[in-house]
ROTI-677059 format. One record per residue (C-alpha): residue in one letter; x, y, z. Coordinates in pm, 1 decimal. Layout:
<pts>
aa, xx, yy, zz
A, X, Y, Z
...
</pts>
This chain:
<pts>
aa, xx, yy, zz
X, -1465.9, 3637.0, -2604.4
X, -1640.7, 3387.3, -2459.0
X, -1430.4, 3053.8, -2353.3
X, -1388.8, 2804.1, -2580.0
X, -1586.7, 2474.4, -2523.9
X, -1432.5, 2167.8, -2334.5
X, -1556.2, 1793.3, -2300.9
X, -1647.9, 1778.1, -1986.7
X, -1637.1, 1416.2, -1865.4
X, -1832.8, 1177.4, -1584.4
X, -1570.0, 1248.3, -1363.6
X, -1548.5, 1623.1, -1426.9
X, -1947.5, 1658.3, -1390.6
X, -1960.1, 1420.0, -1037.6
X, -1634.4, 1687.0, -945.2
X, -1920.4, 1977.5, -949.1
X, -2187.6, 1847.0, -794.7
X, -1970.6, 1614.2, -513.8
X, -1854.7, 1831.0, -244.2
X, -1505.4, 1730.1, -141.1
X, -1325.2, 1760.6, 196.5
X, -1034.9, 1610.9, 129.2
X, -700.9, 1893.1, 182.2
X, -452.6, 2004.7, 372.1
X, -367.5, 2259.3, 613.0
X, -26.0, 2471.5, 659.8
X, 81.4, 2666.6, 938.1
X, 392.1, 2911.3, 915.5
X, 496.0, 3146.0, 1222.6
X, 810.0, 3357.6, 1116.9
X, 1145.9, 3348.0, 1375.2
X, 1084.5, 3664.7, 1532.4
X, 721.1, 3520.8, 1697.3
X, 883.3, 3171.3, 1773.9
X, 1077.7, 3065.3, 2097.7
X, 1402.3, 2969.8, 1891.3
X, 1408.8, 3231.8, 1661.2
X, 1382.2, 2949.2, 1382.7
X, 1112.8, 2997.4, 1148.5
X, 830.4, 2696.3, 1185.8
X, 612.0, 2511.0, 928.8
X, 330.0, 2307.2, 1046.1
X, 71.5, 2119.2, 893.2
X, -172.4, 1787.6, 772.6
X, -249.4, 1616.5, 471.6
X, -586.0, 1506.5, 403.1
X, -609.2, 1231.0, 151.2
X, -823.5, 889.2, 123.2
X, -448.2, 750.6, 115.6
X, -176.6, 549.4, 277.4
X, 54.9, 775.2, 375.7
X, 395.5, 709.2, 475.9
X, 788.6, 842.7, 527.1
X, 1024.4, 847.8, 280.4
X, 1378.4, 993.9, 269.1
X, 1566.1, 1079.7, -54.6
X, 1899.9, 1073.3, -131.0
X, 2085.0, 1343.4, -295.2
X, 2156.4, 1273.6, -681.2
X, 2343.3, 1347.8, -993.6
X, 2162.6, 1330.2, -1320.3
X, 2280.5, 1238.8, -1675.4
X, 2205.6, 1557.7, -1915.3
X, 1950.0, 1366.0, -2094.5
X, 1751.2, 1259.4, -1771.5
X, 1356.2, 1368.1, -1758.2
X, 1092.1, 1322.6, -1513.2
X, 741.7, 1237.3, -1577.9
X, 498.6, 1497.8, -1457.1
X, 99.4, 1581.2, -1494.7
X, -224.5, 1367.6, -1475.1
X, -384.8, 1105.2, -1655.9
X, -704.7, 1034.5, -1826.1
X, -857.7, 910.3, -1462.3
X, -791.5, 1278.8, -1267.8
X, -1094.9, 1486.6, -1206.7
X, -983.6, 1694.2, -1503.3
X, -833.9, 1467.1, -1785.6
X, -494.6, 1504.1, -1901.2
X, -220.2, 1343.0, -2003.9
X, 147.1, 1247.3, -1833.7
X, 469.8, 1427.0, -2050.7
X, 836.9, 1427.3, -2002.4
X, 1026.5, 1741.9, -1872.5
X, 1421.9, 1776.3, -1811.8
X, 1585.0, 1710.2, -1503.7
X, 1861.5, 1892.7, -1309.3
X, 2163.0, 1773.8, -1308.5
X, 2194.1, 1762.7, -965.9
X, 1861.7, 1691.1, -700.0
X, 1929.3, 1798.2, -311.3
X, 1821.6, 1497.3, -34.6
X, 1491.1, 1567.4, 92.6
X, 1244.2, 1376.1, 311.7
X, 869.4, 1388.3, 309.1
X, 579.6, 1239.3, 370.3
X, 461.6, 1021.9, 49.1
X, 65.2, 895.7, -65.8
X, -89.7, 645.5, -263.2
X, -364.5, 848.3, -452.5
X, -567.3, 1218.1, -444.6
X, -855.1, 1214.8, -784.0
X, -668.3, 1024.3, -970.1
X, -291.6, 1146.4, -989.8
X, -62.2, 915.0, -989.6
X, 126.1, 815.5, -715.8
X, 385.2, 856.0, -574.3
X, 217.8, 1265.1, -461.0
X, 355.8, 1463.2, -183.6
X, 240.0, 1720.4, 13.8
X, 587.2, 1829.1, 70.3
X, 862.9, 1844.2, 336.6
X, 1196.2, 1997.0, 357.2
X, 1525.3, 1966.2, 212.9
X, 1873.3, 1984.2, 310.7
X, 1884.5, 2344.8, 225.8
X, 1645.4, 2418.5, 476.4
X, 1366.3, 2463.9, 231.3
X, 1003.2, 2352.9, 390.5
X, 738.4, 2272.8, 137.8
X, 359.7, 2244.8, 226.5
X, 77.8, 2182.8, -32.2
X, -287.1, 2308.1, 38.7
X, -543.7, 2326.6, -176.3
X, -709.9, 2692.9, -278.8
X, -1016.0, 2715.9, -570.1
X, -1000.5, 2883.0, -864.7
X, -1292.9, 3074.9, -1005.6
X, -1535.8, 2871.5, -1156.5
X, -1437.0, 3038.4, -1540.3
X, -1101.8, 2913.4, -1465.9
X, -1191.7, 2570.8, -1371.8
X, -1383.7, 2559.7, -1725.0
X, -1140.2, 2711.8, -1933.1
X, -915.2, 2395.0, -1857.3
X, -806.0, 2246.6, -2200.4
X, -936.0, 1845.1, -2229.5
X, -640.9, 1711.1, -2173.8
X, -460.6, 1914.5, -1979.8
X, -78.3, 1952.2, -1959.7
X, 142.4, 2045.5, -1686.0
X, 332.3, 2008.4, -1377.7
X, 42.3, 1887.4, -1105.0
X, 61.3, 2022.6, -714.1
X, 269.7, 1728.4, -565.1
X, 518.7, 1783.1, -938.7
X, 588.7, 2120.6, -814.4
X, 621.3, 2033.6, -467.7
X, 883.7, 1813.8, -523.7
X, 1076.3, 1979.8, -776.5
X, 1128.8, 2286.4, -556.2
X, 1222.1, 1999.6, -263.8
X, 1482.5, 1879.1, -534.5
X, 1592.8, 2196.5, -645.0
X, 1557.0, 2505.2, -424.9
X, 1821.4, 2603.8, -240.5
X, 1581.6, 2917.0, -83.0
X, 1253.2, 2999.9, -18.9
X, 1238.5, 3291.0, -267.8
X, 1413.6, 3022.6, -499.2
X, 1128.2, 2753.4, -516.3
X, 878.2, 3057.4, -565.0
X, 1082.9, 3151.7, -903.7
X, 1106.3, 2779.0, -1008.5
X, 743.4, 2700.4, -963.1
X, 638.1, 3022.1, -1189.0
X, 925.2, 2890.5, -1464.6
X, 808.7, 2546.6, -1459.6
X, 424.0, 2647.5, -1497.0
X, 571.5, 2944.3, -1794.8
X, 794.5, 2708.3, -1941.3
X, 560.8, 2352.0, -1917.1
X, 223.2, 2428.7, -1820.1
X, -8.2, 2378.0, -1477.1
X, -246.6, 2041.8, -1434.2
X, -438.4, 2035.7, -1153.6
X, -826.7, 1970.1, -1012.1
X, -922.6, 2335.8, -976.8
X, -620.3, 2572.9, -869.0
X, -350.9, 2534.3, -536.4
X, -96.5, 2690.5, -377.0
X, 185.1, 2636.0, -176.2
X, 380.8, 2733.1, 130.5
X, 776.5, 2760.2, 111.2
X, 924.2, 2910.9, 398.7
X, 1297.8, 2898.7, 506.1
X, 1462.9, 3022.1, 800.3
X, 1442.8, 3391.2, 666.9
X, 1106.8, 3411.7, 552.4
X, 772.0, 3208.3, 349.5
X, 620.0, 3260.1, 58.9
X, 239.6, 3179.7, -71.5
X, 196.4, 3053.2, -417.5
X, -123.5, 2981.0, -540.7
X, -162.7, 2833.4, -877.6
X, -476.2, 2890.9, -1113.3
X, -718.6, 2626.8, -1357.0
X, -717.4, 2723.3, -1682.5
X, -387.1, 2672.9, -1803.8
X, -366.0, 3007.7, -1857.7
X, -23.6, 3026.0, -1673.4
X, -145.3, 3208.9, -1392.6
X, -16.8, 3250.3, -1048.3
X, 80.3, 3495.3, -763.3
X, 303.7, 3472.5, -462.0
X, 270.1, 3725.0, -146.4
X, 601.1, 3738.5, 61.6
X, 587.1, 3632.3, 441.2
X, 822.8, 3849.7, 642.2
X, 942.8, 3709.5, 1025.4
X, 694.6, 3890.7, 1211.3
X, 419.5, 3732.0, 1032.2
X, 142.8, 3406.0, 1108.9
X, -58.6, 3242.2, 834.0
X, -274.0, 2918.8, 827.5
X, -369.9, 2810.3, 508.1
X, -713.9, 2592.3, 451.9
X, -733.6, 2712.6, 212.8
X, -452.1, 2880.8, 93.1
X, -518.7, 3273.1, -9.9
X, -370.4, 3586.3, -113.7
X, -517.6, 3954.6, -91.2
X, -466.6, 4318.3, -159.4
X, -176.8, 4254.3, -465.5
X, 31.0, 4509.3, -602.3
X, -43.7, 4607.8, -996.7
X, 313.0, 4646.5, -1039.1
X, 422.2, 4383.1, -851.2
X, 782.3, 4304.7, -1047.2
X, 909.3, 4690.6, -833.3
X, 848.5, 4500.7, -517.6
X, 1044.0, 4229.1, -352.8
X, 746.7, 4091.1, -143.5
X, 510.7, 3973.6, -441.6
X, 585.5, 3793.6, -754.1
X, 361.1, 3613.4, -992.2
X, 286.2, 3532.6, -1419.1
X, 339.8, 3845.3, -1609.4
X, -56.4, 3828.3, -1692.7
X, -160.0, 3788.7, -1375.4
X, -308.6, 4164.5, -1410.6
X, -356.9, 4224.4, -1756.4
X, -590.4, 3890.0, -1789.9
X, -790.6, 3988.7, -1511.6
X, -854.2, 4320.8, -1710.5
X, -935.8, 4130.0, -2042.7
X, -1200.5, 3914.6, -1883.3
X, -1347.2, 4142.5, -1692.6
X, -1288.7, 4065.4, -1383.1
X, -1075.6, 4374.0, -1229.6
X, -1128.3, 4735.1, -1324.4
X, -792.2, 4937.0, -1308.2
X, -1004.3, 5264.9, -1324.5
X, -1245.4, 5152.3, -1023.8
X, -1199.1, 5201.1, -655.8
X, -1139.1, 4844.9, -581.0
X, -768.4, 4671.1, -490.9
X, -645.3, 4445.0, -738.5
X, -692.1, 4156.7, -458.5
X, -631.0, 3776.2, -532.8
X, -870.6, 3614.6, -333.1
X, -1187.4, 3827.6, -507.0
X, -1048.0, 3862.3, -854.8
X, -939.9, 3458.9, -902.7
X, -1075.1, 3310.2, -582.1
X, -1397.1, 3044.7, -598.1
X, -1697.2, 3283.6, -542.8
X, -2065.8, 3147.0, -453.3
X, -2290.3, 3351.4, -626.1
X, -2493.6, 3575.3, -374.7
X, -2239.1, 3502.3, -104.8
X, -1985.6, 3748.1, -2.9
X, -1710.4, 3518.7, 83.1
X, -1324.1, 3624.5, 234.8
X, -1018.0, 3491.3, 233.7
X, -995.6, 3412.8, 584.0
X, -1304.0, 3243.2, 650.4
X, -1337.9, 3033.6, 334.1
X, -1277.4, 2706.9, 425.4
X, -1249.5, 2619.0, 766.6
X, -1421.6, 2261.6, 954.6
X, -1478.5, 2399.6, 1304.2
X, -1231.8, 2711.9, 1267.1
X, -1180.9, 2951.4, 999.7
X, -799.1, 3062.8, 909.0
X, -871.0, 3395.5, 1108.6
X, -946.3, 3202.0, 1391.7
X, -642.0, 2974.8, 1396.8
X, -416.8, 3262.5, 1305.0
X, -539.3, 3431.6, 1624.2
X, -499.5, 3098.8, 1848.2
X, -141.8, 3038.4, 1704.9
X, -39.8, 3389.4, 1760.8
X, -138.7, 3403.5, 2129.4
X, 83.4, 3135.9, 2203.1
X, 428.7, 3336.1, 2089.2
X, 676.9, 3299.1, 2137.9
X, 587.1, 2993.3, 1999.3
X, 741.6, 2667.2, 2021.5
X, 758.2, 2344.0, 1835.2
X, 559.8, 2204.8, 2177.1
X, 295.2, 2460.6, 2055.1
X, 315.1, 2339.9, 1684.5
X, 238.0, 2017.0, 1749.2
X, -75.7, 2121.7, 1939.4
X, -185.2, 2387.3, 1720.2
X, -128.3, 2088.3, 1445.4
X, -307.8, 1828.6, 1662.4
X, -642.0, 2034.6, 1730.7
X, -899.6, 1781.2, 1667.6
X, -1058.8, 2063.5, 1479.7
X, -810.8, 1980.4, 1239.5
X, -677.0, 1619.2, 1281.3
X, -939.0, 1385.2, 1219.6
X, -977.6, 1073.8, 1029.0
X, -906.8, 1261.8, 745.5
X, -553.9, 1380.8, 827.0
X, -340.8, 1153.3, 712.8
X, -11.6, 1258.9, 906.2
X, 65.3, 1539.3, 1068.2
X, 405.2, 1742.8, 1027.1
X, 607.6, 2006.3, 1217.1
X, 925.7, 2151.3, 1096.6
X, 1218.3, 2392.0, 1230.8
X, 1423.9, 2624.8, 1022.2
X, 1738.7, 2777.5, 1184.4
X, 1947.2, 2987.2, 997.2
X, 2284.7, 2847.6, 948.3
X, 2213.3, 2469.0, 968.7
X, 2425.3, 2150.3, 895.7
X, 2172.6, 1977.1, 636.1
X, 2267.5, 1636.8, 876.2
X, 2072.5, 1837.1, 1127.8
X, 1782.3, 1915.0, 1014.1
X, 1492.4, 1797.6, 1185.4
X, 1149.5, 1734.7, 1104.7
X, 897.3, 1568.9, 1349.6
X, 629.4, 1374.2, 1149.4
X, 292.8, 1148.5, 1343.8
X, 230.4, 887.3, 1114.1
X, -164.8, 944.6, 1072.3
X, -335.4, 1223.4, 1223.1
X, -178.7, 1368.1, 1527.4
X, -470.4, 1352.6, 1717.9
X, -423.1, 962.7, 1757.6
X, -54.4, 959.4, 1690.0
X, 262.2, 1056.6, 1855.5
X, 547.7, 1304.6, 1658.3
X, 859.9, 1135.7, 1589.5
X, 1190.2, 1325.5, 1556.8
X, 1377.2, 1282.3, 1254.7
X, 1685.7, 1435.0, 1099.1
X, 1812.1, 1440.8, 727.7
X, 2082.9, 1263.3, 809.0
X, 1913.8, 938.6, 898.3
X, 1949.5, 675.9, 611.6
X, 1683.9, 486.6, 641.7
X, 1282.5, 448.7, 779.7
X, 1189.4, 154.9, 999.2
X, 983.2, -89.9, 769.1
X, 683.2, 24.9, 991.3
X, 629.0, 324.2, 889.4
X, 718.1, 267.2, 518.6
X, 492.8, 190.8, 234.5
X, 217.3, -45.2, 340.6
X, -137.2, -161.4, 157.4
X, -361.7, -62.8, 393.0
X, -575.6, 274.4, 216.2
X, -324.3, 245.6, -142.4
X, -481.2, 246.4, -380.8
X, -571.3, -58.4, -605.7
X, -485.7, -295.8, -309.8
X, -888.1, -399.6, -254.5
X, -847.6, -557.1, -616.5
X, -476.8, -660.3, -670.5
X, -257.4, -913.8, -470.7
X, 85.8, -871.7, -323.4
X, 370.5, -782.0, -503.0
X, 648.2, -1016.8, -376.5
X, 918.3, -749.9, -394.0
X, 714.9, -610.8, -95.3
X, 670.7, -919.1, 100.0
X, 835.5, -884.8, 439.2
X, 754.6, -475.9, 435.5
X, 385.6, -573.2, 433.0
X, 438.8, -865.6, 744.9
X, 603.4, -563.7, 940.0
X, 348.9, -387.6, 1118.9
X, 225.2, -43.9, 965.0
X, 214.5, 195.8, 1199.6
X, -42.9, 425.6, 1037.7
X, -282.0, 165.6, 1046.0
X, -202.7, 89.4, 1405.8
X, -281.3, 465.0, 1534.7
X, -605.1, 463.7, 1292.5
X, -726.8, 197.4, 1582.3
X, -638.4, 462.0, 1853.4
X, -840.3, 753.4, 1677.4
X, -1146.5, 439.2, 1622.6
X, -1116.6, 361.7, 1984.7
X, -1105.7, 699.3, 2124.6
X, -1431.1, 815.0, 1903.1
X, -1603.5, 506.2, 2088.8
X, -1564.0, 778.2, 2422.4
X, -1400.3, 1066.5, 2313.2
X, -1467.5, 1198.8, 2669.2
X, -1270.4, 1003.0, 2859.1
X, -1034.2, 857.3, 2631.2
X, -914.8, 1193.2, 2435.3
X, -732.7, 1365.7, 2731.8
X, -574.2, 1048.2, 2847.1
X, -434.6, 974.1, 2468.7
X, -326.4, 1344.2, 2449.4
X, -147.7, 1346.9, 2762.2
X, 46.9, 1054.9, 2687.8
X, 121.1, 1171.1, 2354.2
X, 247.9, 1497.2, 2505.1
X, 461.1, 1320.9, 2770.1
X, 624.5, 1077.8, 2465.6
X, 695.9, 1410.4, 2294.4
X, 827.1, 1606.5, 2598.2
X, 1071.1, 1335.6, 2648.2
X, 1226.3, 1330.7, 2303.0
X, 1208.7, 1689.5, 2318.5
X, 1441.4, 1673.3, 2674.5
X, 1655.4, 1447.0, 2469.9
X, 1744.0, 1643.0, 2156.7
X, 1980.1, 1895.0, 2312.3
X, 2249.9, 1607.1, 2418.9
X, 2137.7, 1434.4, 2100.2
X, 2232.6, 1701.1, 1837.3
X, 2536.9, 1829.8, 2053.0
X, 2667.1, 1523.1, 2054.8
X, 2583.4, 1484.6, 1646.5
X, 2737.6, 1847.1, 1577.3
X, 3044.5, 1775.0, 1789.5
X, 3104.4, 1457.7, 1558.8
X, 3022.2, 1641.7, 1288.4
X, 3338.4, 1906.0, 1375.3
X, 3558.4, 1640.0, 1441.5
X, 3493.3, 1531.1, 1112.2
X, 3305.6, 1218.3, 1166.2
X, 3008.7, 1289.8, 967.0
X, 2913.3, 887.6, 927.1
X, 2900.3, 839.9, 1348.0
X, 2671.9, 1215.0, 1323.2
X, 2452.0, 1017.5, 1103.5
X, 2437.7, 667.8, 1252.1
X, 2392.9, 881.2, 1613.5
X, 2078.7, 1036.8, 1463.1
X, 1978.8, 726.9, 1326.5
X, 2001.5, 511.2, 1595.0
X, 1762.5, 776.1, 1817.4
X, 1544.0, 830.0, 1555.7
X, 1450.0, 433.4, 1501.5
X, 1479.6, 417.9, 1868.0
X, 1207.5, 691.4, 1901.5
X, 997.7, 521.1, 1642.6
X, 972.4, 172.9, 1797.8
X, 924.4, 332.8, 2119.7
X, 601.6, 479.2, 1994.3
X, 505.8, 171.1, 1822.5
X, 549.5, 39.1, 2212.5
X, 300.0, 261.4, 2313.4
X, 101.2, 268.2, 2003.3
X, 14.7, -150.6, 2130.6
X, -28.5, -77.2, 2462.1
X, -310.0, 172.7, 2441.7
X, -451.4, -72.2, 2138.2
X, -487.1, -358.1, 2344.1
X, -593.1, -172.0, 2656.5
X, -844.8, 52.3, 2505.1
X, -947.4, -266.2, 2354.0
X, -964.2, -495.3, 2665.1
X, -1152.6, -221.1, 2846.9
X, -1430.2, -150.7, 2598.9
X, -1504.1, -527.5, 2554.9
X, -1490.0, -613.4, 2948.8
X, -1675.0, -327.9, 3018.3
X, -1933.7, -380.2, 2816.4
X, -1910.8, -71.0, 2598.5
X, -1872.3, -289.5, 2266.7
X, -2088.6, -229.4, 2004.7
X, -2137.2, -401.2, 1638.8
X, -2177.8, -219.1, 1340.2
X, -2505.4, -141.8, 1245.2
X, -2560.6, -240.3, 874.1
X, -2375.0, -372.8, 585.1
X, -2144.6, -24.5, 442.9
X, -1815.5, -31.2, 617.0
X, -1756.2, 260.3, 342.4
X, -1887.6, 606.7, 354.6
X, -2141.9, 719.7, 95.3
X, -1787.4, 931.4, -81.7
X, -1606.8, 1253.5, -36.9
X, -1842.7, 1514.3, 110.8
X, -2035.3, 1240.9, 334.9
X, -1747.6, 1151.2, 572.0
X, -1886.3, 1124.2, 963.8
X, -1822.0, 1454.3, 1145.2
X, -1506.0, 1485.3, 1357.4
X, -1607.3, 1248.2, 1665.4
X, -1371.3, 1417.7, 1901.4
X, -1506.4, 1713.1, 1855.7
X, -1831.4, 1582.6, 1995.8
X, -2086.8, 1654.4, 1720.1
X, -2261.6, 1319.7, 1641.1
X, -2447.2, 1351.2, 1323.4
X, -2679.7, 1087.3, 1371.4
X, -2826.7, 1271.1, 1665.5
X, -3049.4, 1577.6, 1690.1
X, -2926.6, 1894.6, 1827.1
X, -3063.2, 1848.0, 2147.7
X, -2897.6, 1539.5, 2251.8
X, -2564.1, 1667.8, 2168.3
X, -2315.9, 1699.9, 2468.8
X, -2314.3, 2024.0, 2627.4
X, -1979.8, 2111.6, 2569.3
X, -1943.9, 2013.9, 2265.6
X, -1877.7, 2196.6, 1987.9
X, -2279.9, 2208.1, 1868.6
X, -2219.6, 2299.2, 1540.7
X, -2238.1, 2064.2, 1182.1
X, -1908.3, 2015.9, 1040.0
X, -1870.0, 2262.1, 747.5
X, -1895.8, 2079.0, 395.5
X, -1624.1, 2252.0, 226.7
X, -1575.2, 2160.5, -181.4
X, -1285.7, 2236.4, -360.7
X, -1569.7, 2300.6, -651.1
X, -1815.4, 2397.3, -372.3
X, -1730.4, 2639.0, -122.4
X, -2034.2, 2778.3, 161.6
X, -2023.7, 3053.7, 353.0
X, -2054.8, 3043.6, 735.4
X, -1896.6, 3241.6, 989.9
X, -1626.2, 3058.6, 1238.8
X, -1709.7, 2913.6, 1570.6
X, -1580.3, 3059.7, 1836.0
X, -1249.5, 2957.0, 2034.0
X, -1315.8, 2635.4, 2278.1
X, -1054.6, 2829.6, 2578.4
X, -1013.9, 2404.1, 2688.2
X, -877.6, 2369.0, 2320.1
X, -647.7, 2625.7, 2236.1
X, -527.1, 2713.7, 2607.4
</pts>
């Protein structure tokens, strides 16, 4: 039967023929391949958006208590907002927090991690395109950053927030702008979730065991069992098989697996597409799998470069994000290190769970939220907006670096690095001195301990954040390098038409052969979330992953 017919809106028609860039990447490397035996999550989020740190407190609910979950009439697919229960009881959590991605309505997340040691990253991954138009107008559902968060708030495992995501989408429904998934990892293993258009209730999740890397960008899933519920490494909706069969798409009596990525993945017609080249800028998922796993055991030193690749982190990355899992943690202890904007042009910051508060710097500011172009100040907000925002800030590094990425990129990195390596030197008397308080059974000095380095860290990079501001400045103007825009658009033409990654030294404005010679002499990839191209991945720059 063919699908039923939908109003397509404006919005929904631009969504097709706009290609979009705008994502995220995740990076998960289980224990046994890491240097601490702790599990690590990496990863970016790619939004036109302010982005900013927020920490949330453990809470207790009345039984009555809802949340507000799905999409409005102004998201790339129309739907409307509804009402589902709450838990009685939410676990503290601390992520990084946006003002807007097609429409949703903010407050979205990307994810972060709990204090049950639960990680949380958000990356986009297509559905096929009979999917995307077999959405109801409007849709209902739990969106990607709804799901995110309520397996933050609720999951006390990895395995956990898999099984909560695939009740709330049974029990509620699935929004979204044309399928996701999700990486939840712990300190015993990750899981990949990815979610399907529709509103079918579809979804799968493939099992990540400790001896295993994956990048998602987007996120994928293969080969899949038929009879998935006998195994404990996939789950996913009870019709994940049996639709596929009904429409078509997956013969049970052919030679073919019954594999994700072909069977509900975005296809080009003509193109023979894979799951591990499928949406890459300058490096496919293969590619980056390969670097990351070359560098185990890895560390959280590695992380943050594998993270700060300027493959990856460019002006669209809004933060960057690198997390530890031990087994056996205090939740006090758990530590996340978070760059404000991309990590490319921005230093990671240490933070634990057990800090109370964020510095008013890297809070909530109007610079890229959205609405703030047409609106004035809200009062309540006042002395937050006079503080200094320190994503804005490190946007001027990344601006000032593009001017001469060759000179000024290593220099920014290798500060950067040394920043890092000396909070890194610090944490072992930090958290020894936190867990012995903790023993003794003063908890509240643990957390004012952590707190106190954490802020301390924070303006410290702010420090350095103004220094190389006003000296990349003072050198470009004195040495005559200064140079005025050239027309009247301080806006790009929209998502698809963003400049190419200027560190990576492609200019796009230039023909081929003027391009540096060791640059990276390839167009950046425009990859859709309705529109995805095949090309094959560039090979490994040895300066850049070694």
């Amino acid at each position: 039967m063919a699908p039923p017919a939908r109003n397509i809106t404006l919005a929904a028609v631009l969504a097709l023929l706009v290609p979009y860039t705008s994502a995220s990447y995740a990076f998960y490397v289980g224990r046994d391949l890491t240097a601490l035996n702790a599990t690590l999550v990496g990863g970016t989020g790619e939004e036109v958006s302010s982005h900013w740190l927020q920490i949330f407190p453990a809470a207790n609910h009345t039984s009555n208590a809802t949340i507000t979950v799905g999409v409005t009439e102004d998201a790339v697919l129309p739907g409307k907002l509804i009402q589902v229960p709450q838990v009685n009881h939410t676990f503290r959590y601390m992520s990084m927090e946006y003002s807007d991605f097609e429409g949703f309505p903010a407050p979205l997340t990307n994810g972060g991690v709990n204090e049950k040691g639960v990680a949380v990253r958000d990356v986009w991954a297509n559905s096929r395109q009979e999917l995307y138009d077999m959405t109801p107008d409007p849709q209902i559902g739990l969106q990607y950053s709804d799901l995110a968060r309520v397996v933050l708030e609720r999951a006390s495992t990895a395995r956990e927030g898999v099984e909560i995501i695939g009740a709330m989408i049974k029990e509620y429904g699935y929004a979204d702008y044309g399928g996701n998934s999700h990486l939840i990892a712990d300190a015993n293993e990750g899981w990949v979730v990815w979610e399907f258009s529709g509103r079918k209730g579809l979804w799968a999740a493939e099992r990540l065991g400790t001896d295993v890397v994956r990048v998602l960008y987007p996120g994928y899933i293969e080969d899949f069992p038929v009879d998935f519920q006998n195994s404990t490494d996939y789950m996913g909706s009870s019709n994940i098989v049996s639709f596929a069969v009904e429409q078509g798409w997956w013969s049970p009596n052919g030679s073919e697996p019954f594999n994700i990525f072909h069977v509900y993945g975005y296809q080009v017609e003509g193109e023979n597409l894979t799951a591990r080249d499928g949406g890459n800028k300058y490096m496919s998922q293969a590619a980056l799998e390969e670097a990351t796993l070359a560098m185990a055991p890895v560390t959280e030193a590695d992380m943050r470069q594998r993270v700060r690749d300027p493959r990856i982190s460019d002006d669209e990355a809004g933060y960057g994000q690198v997390v530890s899992l031990f087994q056996d943690m205090d939740p006090d202890t758990i530590r996340i290190w978070n760059a404000p904007t991309g990590s490319v042009a921005a230093p990671f910051i240490p933070w634990w769970l057990g800090v109370e508060s964020v510095p008013p710097e890297f809070g909530e500011h109007r610079y890229l939220t959205t609405g703030a172009s047409s609106s004035f100040l809200n009062p309540d907000f006042q002395l937050q907006e006079a503080a200094q925002f320190a994503g804005r800030m490190f946007k001027r590094v990344l601006y000032y670096m593009c001017s001469n990425p060759d000179a000024f990129h290593p220099l920014v990195t290798q500060m950067y690095t040394a920043f890092e390596n000396q909070s890194t030197s610090d944490l072992d008397w930090v958290e020894k001195s936190a867990q012995t308080l903790i023993s003794s059974g003063e908890r509240d000095a643990a957390k004012s301990l952590l707190q106190f380095y954490s802020h301390t860290r924070a303006e410290k990079a702010l420090d350095l954040g103004r220094s190389l501001t006003d000296a990349l400045d003072g050198y470009i103007k004195l040495s005559g390098q200064w140079e005025n825009p050239v027309g009247s658009q301080i806006n790009d033409a929209g998502e698809g038409a963003e400049t190419v990654n200027c560190l990576v030294g492609f200019d796009p404005d230039q023909p081929a052969w003027k391009q540096p010679s060791n640059a990276t002499k390839r167009r950046r990839r425009t990859t859709s979330r309705r529109n995805v191209a095949k090309h094959n991945p560039v090979p490994v720059q040895q300066s850049i992953i070694s």
